[in-house]
N, C-alpha and C positions, 0 to 999 in steps of 0.2 A: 389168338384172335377171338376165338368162342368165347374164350371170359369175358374179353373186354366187349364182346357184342351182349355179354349176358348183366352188365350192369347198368344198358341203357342207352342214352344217348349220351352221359358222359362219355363211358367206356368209346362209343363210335367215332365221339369227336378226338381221344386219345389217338387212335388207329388212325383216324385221318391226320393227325398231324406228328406221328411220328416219326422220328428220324430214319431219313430213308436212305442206305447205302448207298445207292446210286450217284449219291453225291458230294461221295467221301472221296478223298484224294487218293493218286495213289492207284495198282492194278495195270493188271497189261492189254489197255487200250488203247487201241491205234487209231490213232488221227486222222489218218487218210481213211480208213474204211468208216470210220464216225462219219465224216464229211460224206462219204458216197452215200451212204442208207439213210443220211438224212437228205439228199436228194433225190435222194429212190422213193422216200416217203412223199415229198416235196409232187414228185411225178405219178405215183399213183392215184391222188387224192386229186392233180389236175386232170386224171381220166374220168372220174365221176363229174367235178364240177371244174371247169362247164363242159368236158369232153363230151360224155354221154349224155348229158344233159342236152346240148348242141346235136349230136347225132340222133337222137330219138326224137327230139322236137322239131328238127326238120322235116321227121317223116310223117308227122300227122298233120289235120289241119289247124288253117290259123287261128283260130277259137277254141283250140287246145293246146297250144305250145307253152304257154305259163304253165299251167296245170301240171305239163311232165317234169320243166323246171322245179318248180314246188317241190314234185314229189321227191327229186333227187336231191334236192336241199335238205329237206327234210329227213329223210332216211342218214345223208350224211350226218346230221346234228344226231339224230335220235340213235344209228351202231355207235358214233365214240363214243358217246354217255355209259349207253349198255357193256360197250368194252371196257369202258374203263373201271365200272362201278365191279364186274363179275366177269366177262366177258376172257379176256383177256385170261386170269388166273385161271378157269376153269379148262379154255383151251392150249392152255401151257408151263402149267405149273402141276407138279405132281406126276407120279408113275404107273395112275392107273389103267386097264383096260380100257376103259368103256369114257370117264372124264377124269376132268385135274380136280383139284382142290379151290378152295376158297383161301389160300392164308395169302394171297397177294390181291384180296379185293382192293378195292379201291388203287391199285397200281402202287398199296404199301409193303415196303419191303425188298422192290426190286433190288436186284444184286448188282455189286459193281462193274463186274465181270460176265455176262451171261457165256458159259462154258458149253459149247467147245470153240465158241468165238471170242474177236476181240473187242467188245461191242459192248459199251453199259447196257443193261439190261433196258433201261427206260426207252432207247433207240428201237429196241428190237421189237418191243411194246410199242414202239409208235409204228412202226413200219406196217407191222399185223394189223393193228388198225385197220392203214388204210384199205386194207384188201378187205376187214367184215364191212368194211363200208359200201366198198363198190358191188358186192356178192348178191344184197339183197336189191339194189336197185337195179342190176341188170334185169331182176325178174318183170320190173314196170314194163318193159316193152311187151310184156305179155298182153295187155290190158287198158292202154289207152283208151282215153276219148269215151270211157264208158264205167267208170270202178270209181267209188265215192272214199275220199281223201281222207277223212274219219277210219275206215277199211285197211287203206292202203296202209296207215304209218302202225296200226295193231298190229297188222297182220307182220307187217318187216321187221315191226320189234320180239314179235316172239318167234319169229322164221329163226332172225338172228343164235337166238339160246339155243332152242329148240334143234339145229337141223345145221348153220353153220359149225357151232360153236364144238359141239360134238363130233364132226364127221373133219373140221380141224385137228383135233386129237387127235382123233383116229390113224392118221395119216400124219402130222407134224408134230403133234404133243408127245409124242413115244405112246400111244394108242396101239390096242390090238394089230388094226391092219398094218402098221406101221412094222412089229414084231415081225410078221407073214412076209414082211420085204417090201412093203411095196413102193413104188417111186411115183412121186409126182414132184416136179422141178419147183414149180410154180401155180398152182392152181388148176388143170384138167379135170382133177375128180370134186377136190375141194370148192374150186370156184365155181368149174361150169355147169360139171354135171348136175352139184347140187341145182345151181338157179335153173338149166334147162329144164332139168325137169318139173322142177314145182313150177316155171311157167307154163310147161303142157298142159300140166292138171289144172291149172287155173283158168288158163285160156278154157278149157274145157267145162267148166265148172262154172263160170261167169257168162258163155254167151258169147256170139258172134255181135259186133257192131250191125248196125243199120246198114241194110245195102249190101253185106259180104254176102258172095264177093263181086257180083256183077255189078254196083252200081255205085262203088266208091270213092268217093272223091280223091283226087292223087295227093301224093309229098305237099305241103303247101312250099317246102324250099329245100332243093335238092341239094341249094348251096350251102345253106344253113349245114345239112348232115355232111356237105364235104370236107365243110372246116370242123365240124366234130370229129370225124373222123382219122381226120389230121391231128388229131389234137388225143387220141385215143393212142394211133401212132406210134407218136412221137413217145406218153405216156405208159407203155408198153415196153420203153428201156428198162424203165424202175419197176415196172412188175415184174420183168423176167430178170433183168440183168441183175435188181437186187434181192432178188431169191439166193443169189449164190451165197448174200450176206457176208461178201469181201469185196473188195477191189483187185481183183489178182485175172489170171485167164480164165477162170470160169466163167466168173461177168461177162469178160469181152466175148468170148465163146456164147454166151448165150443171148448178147444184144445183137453179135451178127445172127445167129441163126433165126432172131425175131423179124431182122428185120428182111432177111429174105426169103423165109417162110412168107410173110407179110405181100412180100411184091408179087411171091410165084402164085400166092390164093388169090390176088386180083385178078393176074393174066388171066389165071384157068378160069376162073368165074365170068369174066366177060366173054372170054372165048366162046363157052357156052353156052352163053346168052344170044353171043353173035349169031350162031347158029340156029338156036331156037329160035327167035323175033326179028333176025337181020340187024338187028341195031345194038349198038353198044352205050349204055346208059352210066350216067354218074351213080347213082344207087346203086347198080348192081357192080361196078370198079369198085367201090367203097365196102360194101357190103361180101365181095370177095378178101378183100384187104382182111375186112374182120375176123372171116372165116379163117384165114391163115394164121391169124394170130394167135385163134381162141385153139388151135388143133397146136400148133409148136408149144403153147404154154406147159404141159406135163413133160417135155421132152426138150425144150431149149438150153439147158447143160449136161444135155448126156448125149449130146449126137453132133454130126459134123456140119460143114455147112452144106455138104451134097445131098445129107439126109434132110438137112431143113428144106433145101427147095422141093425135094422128092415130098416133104410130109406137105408141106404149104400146098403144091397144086393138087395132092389128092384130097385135102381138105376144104378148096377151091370148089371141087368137081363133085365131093360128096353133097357136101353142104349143099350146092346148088339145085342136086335134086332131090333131096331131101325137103326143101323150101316149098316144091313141086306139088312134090307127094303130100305134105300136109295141109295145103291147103288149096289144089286141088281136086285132091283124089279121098284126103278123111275130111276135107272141109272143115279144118279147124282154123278160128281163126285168133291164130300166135302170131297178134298184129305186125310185131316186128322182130318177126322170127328169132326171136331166142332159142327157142327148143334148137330148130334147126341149125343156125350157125354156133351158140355158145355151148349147147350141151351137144349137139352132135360130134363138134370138130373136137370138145374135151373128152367125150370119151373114145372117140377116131385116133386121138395123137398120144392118147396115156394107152392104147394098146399099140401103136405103131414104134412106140419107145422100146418097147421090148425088144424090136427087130433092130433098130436103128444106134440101139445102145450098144450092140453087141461089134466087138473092137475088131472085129475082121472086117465092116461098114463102118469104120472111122469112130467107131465111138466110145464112152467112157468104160466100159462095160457093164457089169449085173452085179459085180459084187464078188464077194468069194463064195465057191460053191453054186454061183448062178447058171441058171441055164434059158435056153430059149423059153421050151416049154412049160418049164417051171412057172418064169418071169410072167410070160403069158397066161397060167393060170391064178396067178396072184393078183395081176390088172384088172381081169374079169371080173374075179368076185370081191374085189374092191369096188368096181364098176357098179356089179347088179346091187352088193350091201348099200353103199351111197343112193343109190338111184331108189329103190324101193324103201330107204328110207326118209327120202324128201319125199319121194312122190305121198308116202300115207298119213306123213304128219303135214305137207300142205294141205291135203282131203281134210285130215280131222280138224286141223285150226279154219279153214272156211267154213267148213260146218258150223262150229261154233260162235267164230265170230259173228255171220252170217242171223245167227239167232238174236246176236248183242247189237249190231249195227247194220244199218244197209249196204250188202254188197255192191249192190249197182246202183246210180245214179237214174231217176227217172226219164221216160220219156220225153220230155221238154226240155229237163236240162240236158240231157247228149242233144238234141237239138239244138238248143241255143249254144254246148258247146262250154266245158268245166271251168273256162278262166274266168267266165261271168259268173254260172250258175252256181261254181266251188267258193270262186276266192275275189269274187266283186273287182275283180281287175282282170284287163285284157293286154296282152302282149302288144298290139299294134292299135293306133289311135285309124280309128276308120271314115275320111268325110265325103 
């Protein structure tokens, strides 16, 4: 591939149109699991748009619900591009420590077979996708209603390289931590932790909105985020279930435990709300649901369904006050709690696996040679390396871009509100 990148644009346009295995006849690919991961695909890509998209726009007001739309649009157009072009090979191609290679840019080359599945490679490629897709836009709930759309689509595109795409190897590319043992089903370390934390630091980084926290106007539609959230759900089969990357009992093992991790993190979360306020709130049903989601995610094929309702409501009950604590008590304001529900519940459930993995609590176990204590110090400093390295390459690329572009949006326009002041259109006709 370096030759042919070293003679120009010929050579590039050779590589782009070279004959690609993937779609040669022939190889032991199975039909039915093709058919499920591309519905897994199909479902994770409907968590970002319009899942999340729906779920976060409900919760701001209505002279910013376009604006979080956009941005989720956007970041989905702008990871598959970056996937595809580098993306993609760098975090799955090659057997380095630290990153993969470049010889499958542009998605040339993919194998017919990607080994130890029975999956064209170009499938397993699209599936990754959709997960660098949704990784950088969970970070937007950081930041609404205040972060200028120029900022945002920089900042997600080099989040992606920089901080996905790496700490994916790490952990699924056959990466260092990966060596170390470490487990993650589905995304805890890779998806959440990364995005939780770089929303902390940004949240923090960027400023409290107008008014936080005493004088903020509420959800403009509490319904709008319920059917997101439905819709998050429901997409939550194909993040978990098509992790297992078959069709067989793992899948099914791991769509039920999603999905009653899922119910037990609503109860506990309302539960506790009932208690604190007397009232039990559709946002905070919803916003339990999530929590239970995002904490089963590193642990949803290795444990049973007793440990998933056990991880769901502790992840329910963490998350809740964790919600509390940040932006009552350090007054930050992580407008829609990411830190707290996405990165706290994934790194709550990629250490709660250790325990719940273990085949005396029904679960898959550790491996050969595994142990409690071991497993649990593997988690950890998967945990602290992922997290310390979002949090200092988020710091450094706001820094930077911050010098190249406006971070935040002025005074006038978060008053008048980004669907106008951003993108000359408004979500609702008002007379």
């Amino acid at each position: 591939m370096l030759s042919l990148l070293r003679r120009g644009l010929p050579g590039l346009a050779l590589l782009l149109l070279s004959a690609d295995p993937s779609f040669a006849a022939g190889g032991s690919v199975d039909s039915g699991q093709v058919a499920w991961l591309l519905t897994a695909s199909a479902l994770v890509l409907f968590m970002t748009l319009p899942g999340l998209g729906m779920f976060y726009g409900g919760l701001v007001q209505a002279r910013n619900v376009l604006s979080v739309l956009m941005q989720c649009f956007a970041i989905c157009c702008i990871a598959s591009v970056l996937w595809a072009i580098c993306g993609y090979s760098l975090a799955f191609d090659g057997d380095g420590a630290l990153i993969g290679t470049l010889n499958k840019a542009f998605l040339a080359h993919l194998d017919a077979v990607r080994a130890p599945t029975l999956l064209p490679e170009s499938v397993f490629a699209l599936y990754q996708m959709t997960f660098a897709v949704i990784t950088p836009a969970l970070i937007i709930g950081a930041f609404p209603e205040r972060v200028a759309f120029p900022f945002v689509a920089l900042f997600s595109a080099l989040w992606l390289m920089l901080v996905y795409v790496p700490a994916a190897h790490w952990i699924w590319g056959g990466g260092w931590l990966a060596g170390l043992g470490t487990l993650d089903f589905a995304g805890g370390i890779v998806v959440h932790t990364t995005a939780g934390i770089s929303a902390l630091v940004l949240a923090v980084m960027v400023g409290k909105r107008r008014g936080f926290p005493a004088t903020l106007a509420p959800p403009h539609s509490p319904g709008m985020t319920m059917v997101g959230a439905g819709m998050l759900w429901v997409g939550w089969f194909g993040f978990n279930g098509g992790s297992a990357l078959s069709a067989d009992g793992s899948a099914a093992n791991a769509i039920l435990a999603t999905h009653l991790s899922a119910a037990a993190g609503a109860i506990a979360w309302t539960a506790a709300e009932w208690v604190k306020i007397r009232k039990p709130t559709s946002i905070g049903l919803v916003t339990g649901c999530v929590a239970g989601l995002a904490t089963i995610t590193p642990a949803a094929g290795f444990v049973s369904p007793a440990a998933a309702l056990a991880i769901g409501t502790t992840g329910g009950l963490v998350c809740f006050f964790v919600t509390l604590f940040v932006k009552q008590r350090l007054l930050i304001d992580d407008s829609l709690d990411v830190f707290a529900v996405h990165g706290v519940g994934g790194m709550l459930g990629s250490m709660l696996l250790a325990v719940f993995a273990l085949p005396e609590l029904g679960g898959s176990g550790l491996g050969a040679g595994g142990s409690l204590l071991r497993q649990l110090g593997v988690q950890a400093l998967a945990i602290a390396v992922v997290a310390l390295w979002s949090g200092l390459v988020t710091f450094g690329l706001t820094r930077m871009l911050g010098a190249v572009t406006p971070l935040r949006v002025d005074a006038e326009a978060e008053y008048e509100g980004l669907d106008l002041a951003s993108h000359g259109e408004r979500a609702y006709e008002y007379t």
